[in-house]
C-alpha atoms as an extended CHARMM CRD file, in Angstrom:
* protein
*
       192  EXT
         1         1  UNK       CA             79.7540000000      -88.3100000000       89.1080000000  PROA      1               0.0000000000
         2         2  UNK       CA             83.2340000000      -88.5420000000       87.4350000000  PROA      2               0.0000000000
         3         3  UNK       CA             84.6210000000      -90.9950000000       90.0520000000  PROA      3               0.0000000000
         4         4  UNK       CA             81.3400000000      -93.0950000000       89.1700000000  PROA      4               0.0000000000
         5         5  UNK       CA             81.7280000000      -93.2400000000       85.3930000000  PROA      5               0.0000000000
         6         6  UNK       CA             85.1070000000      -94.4980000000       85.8210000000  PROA      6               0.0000000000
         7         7  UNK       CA             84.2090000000      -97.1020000000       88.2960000000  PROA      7               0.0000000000
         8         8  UNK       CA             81.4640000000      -98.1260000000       85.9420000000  PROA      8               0.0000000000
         9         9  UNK       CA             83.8770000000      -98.3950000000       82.8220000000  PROA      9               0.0000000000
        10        10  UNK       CA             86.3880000000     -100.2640000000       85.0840000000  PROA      10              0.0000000000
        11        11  UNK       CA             83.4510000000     -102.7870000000       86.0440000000  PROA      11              0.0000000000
        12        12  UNK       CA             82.8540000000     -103.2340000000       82.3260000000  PROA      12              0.0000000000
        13        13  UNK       CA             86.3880000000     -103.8000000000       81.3390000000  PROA      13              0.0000000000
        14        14  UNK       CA             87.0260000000     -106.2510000000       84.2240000000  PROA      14              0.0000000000
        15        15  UNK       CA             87.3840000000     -108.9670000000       81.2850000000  PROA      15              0.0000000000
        16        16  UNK       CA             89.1390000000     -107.2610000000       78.8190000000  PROA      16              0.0000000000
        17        17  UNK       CA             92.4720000000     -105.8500000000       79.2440000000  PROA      17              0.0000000000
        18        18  UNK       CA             91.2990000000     -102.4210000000       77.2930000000  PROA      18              0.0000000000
        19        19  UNK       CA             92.0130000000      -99.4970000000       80.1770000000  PROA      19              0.0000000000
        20        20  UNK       CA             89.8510000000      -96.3700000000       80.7160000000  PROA      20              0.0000000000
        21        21  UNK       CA             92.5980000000      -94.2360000000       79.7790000000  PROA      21              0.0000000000
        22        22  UNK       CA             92.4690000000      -96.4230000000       76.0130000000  PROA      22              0.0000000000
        23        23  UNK       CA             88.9500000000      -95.7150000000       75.5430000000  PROA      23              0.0000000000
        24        24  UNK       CA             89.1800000000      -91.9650000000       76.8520000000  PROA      24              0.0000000000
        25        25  UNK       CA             92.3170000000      -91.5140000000       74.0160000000  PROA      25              0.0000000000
        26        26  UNK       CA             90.2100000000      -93.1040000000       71.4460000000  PROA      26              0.0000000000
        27        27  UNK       CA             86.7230000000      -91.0820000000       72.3260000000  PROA      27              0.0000000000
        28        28  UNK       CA             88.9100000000      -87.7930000000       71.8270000000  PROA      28              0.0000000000
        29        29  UNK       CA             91.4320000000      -88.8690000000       68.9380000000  PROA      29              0.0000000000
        30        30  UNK       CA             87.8120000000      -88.8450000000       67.2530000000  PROA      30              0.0000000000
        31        31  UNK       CA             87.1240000000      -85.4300000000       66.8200000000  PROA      31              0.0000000000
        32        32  UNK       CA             90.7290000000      -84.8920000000       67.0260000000  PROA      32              0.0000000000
        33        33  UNK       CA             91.6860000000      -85.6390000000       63.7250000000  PROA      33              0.0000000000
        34        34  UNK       CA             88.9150000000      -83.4610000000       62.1410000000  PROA      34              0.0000000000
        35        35  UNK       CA             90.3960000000      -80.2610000000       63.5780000000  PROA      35              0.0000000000
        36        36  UNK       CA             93.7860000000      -81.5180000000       63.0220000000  PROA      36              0.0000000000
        37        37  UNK       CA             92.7080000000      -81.7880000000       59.3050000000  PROA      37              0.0000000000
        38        38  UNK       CA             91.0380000000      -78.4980000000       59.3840000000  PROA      38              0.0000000000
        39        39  UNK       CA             94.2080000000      -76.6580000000       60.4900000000  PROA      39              0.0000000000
        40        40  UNK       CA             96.2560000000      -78.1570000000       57.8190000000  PROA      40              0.0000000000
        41        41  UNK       CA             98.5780000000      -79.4870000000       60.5960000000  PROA      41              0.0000000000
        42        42  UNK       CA             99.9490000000      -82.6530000000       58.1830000000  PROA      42              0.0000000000
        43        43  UNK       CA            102.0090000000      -84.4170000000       60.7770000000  PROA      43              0.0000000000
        44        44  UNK       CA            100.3340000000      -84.4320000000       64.0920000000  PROA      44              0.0000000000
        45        45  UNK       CA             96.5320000000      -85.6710000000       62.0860000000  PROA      45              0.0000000000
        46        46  UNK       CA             99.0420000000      -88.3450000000       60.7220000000  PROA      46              0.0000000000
        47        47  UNK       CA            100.3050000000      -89.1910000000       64.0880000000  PROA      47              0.0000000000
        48        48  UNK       CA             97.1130000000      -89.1610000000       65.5340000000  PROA      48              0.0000000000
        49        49  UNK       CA             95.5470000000      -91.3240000000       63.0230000000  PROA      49              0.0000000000
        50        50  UNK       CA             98.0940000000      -93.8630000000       63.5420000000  PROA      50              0.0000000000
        51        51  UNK       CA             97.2940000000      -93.5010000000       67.5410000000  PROA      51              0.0000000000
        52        52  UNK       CA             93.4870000000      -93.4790000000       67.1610000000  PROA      52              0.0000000000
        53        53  UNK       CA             93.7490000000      -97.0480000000       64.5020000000  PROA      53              0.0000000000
        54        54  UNK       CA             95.9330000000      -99.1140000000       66.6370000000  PROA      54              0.0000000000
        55        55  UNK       CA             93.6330000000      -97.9310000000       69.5840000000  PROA      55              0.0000000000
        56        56  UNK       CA             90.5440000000      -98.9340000000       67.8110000000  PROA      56              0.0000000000
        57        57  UNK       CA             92.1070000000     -102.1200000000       66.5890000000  PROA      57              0.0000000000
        58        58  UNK       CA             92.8150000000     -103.4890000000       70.4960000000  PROA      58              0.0000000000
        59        59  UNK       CA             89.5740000000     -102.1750000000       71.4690000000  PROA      59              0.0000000000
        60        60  UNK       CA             87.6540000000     -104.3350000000       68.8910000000  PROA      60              0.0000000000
        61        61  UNK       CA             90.0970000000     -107.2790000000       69.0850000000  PROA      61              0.0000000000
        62        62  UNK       CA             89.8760000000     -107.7000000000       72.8290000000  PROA      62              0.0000000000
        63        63  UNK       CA             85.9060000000     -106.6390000000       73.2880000000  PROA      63              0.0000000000
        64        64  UNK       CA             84.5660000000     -108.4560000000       70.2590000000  PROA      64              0.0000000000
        65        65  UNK       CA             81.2930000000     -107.8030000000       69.8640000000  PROA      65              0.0000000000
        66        66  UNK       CA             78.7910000000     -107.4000000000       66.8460000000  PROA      66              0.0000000000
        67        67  UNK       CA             80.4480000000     -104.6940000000       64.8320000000  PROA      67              0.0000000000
        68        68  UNK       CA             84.0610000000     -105.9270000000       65.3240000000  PROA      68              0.0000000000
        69        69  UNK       CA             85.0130000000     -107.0520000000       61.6830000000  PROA      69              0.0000000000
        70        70  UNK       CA             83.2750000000     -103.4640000000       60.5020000000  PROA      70              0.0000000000
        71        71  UNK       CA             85.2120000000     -101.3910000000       62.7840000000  PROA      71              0.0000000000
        72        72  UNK       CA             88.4260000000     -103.0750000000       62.0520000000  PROA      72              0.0000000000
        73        73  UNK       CA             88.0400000000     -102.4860000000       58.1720000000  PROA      73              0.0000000000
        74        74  UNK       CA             87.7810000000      -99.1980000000       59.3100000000  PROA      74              0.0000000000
        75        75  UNK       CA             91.1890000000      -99.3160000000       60.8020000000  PROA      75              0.0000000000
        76        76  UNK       CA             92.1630000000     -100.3510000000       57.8140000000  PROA      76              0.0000000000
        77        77  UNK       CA             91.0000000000      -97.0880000000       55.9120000000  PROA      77              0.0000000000
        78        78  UNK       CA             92.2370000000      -95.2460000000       58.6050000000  PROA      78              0.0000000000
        79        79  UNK       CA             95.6740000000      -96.9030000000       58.1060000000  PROA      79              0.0000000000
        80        80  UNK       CA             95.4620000000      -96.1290000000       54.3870000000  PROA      80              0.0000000000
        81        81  UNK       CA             95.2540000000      -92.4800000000       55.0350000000  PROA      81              0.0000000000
        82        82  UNK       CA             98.3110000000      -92.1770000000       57.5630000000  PROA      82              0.0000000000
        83        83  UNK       CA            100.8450000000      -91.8150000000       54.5450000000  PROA      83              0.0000000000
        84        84  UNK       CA             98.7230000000      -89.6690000000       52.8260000000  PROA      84              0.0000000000
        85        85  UNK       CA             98.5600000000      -87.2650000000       56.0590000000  PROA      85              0.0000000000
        86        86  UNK       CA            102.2330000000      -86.0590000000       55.4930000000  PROA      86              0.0000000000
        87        87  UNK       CA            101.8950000000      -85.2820000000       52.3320000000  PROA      87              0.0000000000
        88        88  UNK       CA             98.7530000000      -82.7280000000       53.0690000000  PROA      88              0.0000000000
        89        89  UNK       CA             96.5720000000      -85.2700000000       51.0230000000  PROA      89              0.0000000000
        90        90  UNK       CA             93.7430000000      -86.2490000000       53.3990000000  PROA      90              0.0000000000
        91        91  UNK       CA             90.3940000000      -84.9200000000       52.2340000000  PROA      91              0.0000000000
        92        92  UNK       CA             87.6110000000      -83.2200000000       54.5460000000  PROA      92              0.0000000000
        93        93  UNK       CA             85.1400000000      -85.1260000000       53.3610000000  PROA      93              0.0000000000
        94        94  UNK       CA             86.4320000000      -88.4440000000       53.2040000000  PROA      94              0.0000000000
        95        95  UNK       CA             87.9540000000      -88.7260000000       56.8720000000  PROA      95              0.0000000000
        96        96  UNK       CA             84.5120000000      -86.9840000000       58.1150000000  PROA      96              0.0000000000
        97        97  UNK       CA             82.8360000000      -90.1960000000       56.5360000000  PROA      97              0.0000000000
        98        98  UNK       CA             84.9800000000      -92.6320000000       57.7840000000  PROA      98              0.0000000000
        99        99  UNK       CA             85.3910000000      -91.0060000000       61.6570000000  PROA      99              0.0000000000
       100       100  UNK       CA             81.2000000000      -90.8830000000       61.4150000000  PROA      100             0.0000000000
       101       101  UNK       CA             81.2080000000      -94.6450000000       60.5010000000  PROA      101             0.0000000000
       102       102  UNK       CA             83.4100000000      -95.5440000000       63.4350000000  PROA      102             0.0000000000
       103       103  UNK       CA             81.6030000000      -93.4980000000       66.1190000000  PROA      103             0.0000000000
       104       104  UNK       CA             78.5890000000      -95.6710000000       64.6940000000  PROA      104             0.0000000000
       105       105  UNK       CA             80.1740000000      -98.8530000000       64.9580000000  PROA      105             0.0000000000
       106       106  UNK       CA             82.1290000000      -98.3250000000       67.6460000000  PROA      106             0.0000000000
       107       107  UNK       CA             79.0550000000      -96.2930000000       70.1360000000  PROA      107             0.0000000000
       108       108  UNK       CA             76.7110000000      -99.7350000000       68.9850000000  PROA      108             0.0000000000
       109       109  UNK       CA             79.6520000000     -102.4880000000       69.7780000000  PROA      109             0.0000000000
       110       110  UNK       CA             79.8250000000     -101.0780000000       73.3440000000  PROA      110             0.0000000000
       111       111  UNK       CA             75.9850000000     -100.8020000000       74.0350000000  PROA      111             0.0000000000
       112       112  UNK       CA             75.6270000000     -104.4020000000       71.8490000000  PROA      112             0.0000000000
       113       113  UNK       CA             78.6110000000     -105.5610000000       74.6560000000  PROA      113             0.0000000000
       114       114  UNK       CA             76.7450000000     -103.9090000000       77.5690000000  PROA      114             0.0000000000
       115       115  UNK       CA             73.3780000000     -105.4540000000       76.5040000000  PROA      115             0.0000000000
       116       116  UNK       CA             75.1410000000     -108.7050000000       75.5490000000  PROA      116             0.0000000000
       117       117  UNK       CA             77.3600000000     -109.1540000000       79.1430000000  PROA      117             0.0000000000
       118       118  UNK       CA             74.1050000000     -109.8190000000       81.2080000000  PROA      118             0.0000000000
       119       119  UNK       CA             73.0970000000     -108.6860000000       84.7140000000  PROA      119             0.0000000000
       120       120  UNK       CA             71.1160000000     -105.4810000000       85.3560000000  PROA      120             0.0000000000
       121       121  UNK       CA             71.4250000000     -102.5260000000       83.3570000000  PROA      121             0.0000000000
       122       122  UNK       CA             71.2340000000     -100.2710000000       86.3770000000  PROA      122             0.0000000000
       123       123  UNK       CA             74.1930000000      -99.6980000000       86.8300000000  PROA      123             0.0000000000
       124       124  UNK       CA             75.5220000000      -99.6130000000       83.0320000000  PROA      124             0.0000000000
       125       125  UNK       CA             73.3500000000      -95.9820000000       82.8620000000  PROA      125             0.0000000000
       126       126  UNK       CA             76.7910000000      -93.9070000000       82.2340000000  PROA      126             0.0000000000
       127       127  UNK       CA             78.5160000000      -96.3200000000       79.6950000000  PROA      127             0.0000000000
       128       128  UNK       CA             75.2500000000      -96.4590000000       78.0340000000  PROA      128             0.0000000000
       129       129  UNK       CA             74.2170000000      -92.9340000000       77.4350000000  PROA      129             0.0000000000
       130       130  UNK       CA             78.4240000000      -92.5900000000       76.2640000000  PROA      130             0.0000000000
       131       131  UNK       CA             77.5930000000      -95.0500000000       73.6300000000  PROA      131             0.0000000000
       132       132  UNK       CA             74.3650000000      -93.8120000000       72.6450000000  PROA      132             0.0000000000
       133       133  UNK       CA             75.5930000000      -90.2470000000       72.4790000000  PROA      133             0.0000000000
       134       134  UNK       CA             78.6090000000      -91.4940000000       70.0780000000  PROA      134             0.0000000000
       135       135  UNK       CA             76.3400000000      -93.5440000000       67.6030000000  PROA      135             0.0000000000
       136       136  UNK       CA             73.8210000000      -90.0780000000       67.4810000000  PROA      136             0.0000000000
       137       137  UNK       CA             77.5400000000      -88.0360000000       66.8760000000  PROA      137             0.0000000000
       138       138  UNK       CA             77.9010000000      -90.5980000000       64.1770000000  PROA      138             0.0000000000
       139       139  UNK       CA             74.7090000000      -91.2280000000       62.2780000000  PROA      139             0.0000000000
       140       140  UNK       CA             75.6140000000      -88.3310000000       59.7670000000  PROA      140             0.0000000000
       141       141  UNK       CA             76.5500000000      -91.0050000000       57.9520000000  PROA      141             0.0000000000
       142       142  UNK       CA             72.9690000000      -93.0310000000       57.4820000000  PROA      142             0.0000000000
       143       143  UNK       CA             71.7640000000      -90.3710000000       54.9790000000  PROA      143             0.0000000000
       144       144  UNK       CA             67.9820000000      -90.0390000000       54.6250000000  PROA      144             0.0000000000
       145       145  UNK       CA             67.7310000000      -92.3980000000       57.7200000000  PROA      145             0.0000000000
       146       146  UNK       CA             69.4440000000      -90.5540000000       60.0490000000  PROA      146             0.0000000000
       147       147  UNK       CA             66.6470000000      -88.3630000000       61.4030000000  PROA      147             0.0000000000
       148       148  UNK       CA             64.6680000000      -91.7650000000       62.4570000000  PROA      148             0.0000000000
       149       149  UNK       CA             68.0720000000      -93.3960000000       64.0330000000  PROA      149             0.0000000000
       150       150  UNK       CA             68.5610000000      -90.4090000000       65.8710000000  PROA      150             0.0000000000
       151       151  UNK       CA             64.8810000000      -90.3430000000       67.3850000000  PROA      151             0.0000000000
       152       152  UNK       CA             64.9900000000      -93.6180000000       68.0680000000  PROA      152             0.0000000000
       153       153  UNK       CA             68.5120000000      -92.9940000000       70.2850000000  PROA      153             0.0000000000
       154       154  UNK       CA             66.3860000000      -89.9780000000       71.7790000000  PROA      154             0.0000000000
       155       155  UNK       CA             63.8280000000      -92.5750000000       73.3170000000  PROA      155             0.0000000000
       156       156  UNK       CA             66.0830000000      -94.9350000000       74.4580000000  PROA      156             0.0000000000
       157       157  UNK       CA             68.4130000000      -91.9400000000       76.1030000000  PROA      157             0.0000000000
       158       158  UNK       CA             64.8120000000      -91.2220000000       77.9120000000  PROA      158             0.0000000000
       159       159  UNK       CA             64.6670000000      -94.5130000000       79.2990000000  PROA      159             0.0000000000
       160       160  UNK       CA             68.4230000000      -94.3150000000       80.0500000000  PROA      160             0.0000000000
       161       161  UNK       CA             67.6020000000      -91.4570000000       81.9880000000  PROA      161             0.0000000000
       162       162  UNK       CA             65.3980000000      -93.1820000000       84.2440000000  PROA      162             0.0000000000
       163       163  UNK       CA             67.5060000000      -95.5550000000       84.8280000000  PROA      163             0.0000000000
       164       164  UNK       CA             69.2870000000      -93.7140000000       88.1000000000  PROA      164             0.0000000000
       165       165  UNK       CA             65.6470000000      -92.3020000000       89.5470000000  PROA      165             0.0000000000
       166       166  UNK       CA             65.1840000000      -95.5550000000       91.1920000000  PROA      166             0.0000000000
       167       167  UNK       CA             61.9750000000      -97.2860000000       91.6160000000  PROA      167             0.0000000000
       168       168  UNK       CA             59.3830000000      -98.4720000000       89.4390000000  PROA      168             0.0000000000
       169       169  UNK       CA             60.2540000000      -95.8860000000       86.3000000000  PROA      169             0.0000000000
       170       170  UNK       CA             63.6400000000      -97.1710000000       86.8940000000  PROA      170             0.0000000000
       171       171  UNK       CA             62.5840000000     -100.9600000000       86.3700000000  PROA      171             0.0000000000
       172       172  UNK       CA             59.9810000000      -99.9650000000       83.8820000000  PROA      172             0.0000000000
       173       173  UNK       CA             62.7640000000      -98.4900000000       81.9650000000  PROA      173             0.0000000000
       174       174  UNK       CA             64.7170000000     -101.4290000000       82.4840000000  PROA      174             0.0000000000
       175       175  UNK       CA             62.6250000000     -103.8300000000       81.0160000000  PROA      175             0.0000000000
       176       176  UNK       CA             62.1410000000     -101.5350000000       77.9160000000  PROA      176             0.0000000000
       177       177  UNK       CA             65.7580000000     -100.9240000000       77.4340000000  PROA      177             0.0000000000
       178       178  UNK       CA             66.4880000000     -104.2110000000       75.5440000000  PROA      178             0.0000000000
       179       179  UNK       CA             64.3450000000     -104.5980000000       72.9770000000  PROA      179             0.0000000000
       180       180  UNK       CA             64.6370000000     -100.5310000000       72.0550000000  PROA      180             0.0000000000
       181       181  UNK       CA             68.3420000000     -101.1290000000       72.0550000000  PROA      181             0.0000000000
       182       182  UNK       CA             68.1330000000     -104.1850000000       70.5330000000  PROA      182             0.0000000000
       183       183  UNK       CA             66.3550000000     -102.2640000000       67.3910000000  PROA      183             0.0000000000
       184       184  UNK       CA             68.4390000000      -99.4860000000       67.2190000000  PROA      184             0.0000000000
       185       185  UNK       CA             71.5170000000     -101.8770000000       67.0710000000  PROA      185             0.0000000000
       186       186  UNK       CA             69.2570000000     -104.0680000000       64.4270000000  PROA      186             0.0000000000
       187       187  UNK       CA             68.8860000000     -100.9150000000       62.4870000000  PROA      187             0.0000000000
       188       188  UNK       CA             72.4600000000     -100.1570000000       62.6210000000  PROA      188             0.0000000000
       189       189  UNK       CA             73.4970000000     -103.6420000000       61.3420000000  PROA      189             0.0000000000
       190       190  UNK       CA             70.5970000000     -103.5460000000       58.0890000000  PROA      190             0.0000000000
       191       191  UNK       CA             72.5150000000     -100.1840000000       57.3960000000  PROA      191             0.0000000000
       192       192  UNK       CA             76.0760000000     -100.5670000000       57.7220000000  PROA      192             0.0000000000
């Protein structure tokens, strides 16, 4: 299954120069820096901010995609907290808000790049329940609207699902998967 998600992500990245290995470091430096604020460990949470922005700014500069511009102004917060970091100055609260935004953006602009690149979602089933899983990790942020984004990740993560049974649930779910990820990404864009 491992050996298949990679293959998958390679497939994906065929036009972009972004590796596997970048997107793995940048999936973890996520929830990385949380605990590295939590344990009051100034100078590795400012290293690994530096490491997580410039991998966030080459993924959205050489994938594109809808939520590009957003995610790198979120580099740029990220960028404004790095001096902060050695100096023990980096809030809870704050850096919680912006890593939330980011898995947001940055879960959508994948599935908006997977739904965007064409061809058959079949075999996209991996990369898409990654990115759905990291815009549900991040939709603390939408407030009072998060319960409804998050149910309406659940039902597409259902069709996802189906996806690898083959057959007619698998095109059934196929043909469904658009326009429910199509609206979840809509409803990410109104908000953000």
């Amino acid at each position: 299954m491992k050996k298949l998600f990679f293959a998958l992500i390679g497939l994906f990245l065929t036009t972009s120069t972004v590796s596997v290995a970048q997107i793995q470091n940048i999936d973890s430096m996520l929830d990385k820096v949380i605990s590295l604020q939590k344990s009051g460990d100034n100078k590795a949470l400012g290293d690994a901010l530096g490491v997580l922005s410039k991998g966030l700014e080459t993924e959205a500069n050489e994938t594109g995609g809808d939520f590009k511009a957003g995610l790198l102004n979120q580099v740029s917060g990220l960028n404004k907290m790095i001096p902060l970091a050695s100096r023990g100055m980096v809030k809870a609260g704050p850096l919680q808000k912006i890593i939330s935004t980011i898995k947001l953006m940055l879960g959508a602009n994948r599935v908006g790049n997977l739904l965007n690149g064409g061809g058959s979602l079949m075999g996209k089933a991996s990369l898409l329940k990654s990115g759905l899983g990291m815009m549900k990790g991040g939709s603390s942020i939408l407030g009072d609207n998060a319960n409804q984004f998050s149910s309406l990740i659940d039902g597409a993560m259902g069709n996802v699902n189906k996806l690898g049974g083959g057959g007619i649930a698998a095109k059934a779910a196929e043909k469904a998967l658009p326009g429910q990820l199509g609206g979840i990404l809509n409803m990410a864009k109104g908000i953000l």
